[in-house]
C-alpha positions in Angstrom: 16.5 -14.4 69.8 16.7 -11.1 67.8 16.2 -12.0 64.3 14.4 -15.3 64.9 10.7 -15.1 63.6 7.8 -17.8 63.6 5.0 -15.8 61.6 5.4 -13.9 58.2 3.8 -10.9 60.4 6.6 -10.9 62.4 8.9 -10.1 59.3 7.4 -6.8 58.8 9.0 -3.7 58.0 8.7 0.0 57.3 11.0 -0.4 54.1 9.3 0.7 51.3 11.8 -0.7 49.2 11.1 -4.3 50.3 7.6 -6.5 49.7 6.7 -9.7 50.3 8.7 -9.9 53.9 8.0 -13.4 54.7 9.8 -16.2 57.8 11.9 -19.1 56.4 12.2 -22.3 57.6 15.6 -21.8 59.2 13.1 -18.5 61.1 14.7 -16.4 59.3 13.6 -13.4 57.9 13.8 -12.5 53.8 11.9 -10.1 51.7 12.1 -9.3 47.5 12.8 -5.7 46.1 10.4 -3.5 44.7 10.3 -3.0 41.4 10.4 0.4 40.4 10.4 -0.1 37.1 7.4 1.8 35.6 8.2 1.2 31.9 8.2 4.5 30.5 11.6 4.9 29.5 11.7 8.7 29.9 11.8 8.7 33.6 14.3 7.6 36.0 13.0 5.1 38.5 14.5 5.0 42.0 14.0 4.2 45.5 13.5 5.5 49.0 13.3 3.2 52.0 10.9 6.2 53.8 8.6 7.1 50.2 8.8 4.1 48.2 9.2 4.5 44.3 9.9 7.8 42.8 10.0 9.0 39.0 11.7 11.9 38.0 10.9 12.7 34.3 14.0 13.5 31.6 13.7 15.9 29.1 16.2 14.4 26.2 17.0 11.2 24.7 15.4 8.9 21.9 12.2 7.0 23.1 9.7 5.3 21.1 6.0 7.1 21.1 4.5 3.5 19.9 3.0 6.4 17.1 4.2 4.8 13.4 3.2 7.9 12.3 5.3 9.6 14.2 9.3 10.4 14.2 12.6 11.6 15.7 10.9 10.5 18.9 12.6 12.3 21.9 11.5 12.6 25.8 10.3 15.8 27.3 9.7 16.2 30.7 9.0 12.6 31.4 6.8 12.1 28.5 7.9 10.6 24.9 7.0 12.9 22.2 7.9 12.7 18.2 6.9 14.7 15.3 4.1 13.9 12.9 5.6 12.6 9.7 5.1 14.8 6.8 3.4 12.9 3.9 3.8 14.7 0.2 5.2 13.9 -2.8 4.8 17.0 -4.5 1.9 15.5 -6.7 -1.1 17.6 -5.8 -3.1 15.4 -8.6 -2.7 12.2 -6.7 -4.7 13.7 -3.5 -3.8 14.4 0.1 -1.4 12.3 1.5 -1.6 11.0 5.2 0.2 8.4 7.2 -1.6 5.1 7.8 -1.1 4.7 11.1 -1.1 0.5 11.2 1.8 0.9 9.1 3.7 4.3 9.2 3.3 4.9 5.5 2.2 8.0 3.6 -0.9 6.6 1.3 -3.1 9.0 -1.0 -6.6 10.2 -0.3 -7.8 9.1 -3.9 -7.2 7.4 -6.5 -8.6 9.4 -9.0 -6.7 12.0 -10.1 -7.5 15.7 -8.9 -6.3 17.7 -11.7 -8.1 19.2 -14.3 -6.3 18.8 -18.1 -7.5 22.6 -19.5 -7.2 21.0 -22.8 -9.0 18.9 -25.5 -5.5 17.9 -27.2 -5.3 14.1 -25.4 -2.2 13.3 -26.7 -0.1 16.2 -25.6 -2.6 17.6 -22.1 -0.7 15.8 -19.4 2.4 17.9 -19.7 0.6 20.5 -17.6 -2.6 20.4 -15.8 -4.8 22.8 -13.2 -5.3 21.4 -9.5 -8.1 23.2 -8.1 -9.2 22.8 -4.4 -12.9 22.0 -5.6 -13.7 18.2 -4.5 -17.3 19.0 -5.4 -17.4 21.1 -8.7 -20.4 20.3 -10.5 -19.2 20.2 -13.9 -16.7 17.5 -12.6 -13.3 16.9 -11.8 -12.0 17.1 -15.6 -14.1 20.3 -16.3 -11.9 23.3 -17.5 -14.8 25.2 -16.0 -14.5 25.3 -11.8 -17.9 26.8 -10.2 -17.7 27.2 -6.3 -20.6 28.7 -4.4 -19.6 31.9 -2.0 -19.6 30.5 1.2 -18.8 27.2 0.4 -15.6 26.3 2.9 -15.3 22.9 0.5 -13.8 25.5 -2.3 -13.8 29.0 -0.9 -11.3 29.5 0.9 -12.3 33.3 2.7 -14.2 34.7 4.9 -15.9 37.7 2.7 -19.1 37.0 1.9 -18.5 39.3 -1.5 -15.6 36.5 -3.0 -14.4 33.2 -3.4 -11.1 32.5 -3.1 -9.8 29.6 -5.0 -7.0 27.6 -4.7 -5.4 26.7 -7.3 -1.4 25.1 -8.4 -0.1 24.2 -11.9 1.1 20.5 -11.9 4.0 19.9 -15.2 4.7 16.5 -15.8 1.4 14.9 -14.9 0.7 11.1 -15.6 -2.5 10.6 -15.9 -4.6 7.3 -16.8 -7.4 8.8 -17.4 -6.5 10.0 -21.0 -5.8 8.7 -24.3 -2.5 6.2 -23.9 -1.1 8.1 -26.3 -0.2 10.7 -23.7 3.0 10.0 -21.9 4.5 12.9 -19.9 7.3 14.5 -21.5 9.8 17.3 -19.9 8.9 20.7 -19.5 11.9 23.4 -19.9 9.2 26.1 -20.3 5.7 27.3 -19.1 4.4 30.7 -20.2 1.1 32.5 -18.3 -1.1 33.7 -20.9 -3.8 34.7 -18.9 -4.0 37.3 -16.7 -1.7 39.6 -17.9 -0.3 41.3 -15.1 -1.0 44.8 -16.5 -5.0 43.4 -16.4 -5.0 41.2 -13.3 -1.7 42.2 -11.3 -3.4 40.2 -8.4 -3.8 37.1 -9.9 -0.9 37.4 -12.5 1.4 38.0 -9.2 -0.2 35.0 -6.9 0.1 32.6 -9.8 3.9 34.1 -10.9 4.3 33.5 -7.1 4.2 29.6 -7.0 5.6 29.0 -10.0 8.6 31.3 -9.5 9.3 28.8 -6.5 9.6 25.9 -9.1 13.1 23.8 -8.9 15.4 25.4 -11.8 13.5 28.2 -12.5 14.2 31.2 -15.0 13.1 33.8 -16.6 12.0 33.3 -20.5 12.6 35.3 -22.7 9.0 37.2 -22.2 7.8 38.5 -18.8 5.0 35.6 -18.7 7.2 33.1 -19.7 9.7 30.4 -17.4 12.2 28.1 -18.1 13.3 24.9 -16.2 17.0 24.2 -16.0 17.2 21.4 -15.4 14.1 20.1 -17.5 11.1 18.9 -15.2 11.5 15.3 -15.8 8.8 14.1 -12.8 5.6 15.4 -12.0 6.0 18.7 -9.7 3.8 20.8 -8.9 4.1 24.6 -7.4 2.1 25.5 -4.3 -1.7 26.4 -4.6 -2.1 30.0 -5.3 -5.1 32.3 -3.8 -6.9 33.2 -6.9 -9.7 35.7 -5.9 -13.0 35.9 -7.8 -15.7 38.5 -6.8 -18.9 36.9 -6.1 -21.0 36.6 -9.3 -18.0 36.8 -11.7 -15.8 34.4 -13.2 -11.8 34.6 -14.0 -10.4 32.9 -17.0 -6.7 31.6 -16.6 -4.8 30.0 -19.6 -1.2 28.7 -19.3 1.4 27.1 -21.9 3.7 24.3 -21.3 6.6 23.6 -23.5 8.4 19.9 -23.4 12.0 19.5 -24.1 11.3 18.3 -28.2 9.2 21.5 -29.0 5.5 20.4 -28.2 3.1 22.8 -26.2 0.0 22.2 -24.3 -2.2 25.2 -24.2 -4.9 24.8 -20.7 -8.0 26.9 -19.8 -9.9 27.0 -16.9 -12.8 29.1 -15.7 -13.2 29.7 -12.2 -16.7 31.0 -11.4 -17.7 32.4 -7.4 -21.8 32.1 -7.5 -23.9 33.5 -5.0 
């Protein structure tokens, strides 16, 4: 009798859309549906009775990477893909930033701050400090004095074996524990470049000029060193690291001046040395 069956095997098929073909009680045959399904949620799953499961990738629509530290999450050709998230507060002094990936947060690198104060005056030093890419100076983190060996990719940043090239940011409104409590940050509405002078170091003057000039509510002062801040820099903020280029056995001496909104300045040094 077409139909009847008295063994599983005579359930059998060529449908590869069908498993588990199998004879009832009633001899009958029956089978389940293949699953297609292969989880990934940027393909499109589907079946043919002649091939079996197919997957035909998508290139749009949210999906989730599993990546915390990733975002806007979006399929491409059958394959999720997001964007690393960008971890930075502005606050060069607090370390890199990178996102913990068990939790998708943004954590710093250290938590010892990377500036250097330029100044002696504990009270009044943390309106501006130096950041200077130089994790292993040997005079120290604090020291107004930066040495970096040419050649050393920790702090020179080039390839000619005649310079370093340092790189270094100004940082206005800088907590930092590590001085006298008596220093609170206070906002800046001015900062003034005292050294170079452009018409002695237009290199440097310029590079440094540079960054700063791309400081929120920035003017000019009323001399051609000096800035303002309109609004007042009321949180730390600090300006992109500038090249600073030192031939190799010379030093370069940098001074700036920060002015807060009730008429106090903070004069900074540093020294950066190249050694051969």
């Amino acid at each position: 009798m077409p139909g009847c069956c008295t063994t599983d095997a005579q359930c059998a098929d060529s449908d590869q859309c069908t498993i588990n073909e199998r004879c009832t009680a009633l001899h009958t045959c029956v089978s389940d549906p293949r699953t297609c399904d292969d989880g990934n949620s940027c393909t499109t799953d589907s079946c043919s009775s002649a091939d079996g499961c197919g997957h035909v990738g998508i290139s749009s629509g949210p999906c989730d990477d599993g990546n915390p530290c990733s975002e806007n999450d979006t399929c491409n050709l059958g394959t999720c893909q997001g964007v690393a998230i960008q971890c930075g507060d502005g606050n060069l002094c607090n370390g890199i930033e990178t996102c913990i990936s068990e939790a998708g947060v943004c954590s710093s690198s250290s938590l010892v701050s990377m500036c250097t104060p330029g100044s002696a005056r504990a009270d009044r030093t943390c309106a501006a400090e130096w950041f200077v890419d130089n994790p292993n100076n040997p005079k120290g983190i604090l020291s107004k004095r930066q040495i970096c060996r040419q050649g050393d990719p920790s702090c020179d940043h080039d390839v000619s074996p005649d310079t370093c090239s340092f790189h270094v940011a100004v940082c206005l409104h800088v907590p930092d524990a590590r001085l006298d409590p008596s220093c609170s940050p206070i906002d800046v509405v001015g900062y003034r470049l005292q050294r170079p002078r452009e018409s002695k170091d237009p290199a440097t003057a310029g590079a440094l000029f540079a960054v700063i000039d791309a400081l929120p509510g920035v003017s000019a002062g009323t001399r051609p060193d000096e800035r303002g801040f309109d609004p007042p820099i009321d949180a730390v903020q600090c300006t992109a690291p500038a090249t600073v280029i030192v031939p190799a056995g010379k030093s370069t001496a940098l001074r700036g001046r920060a002015t807060t909104v009730d008429g106090l300045t903070d004069r900074d040094a540093l020294r950066l040395s190249c050694k051969r």
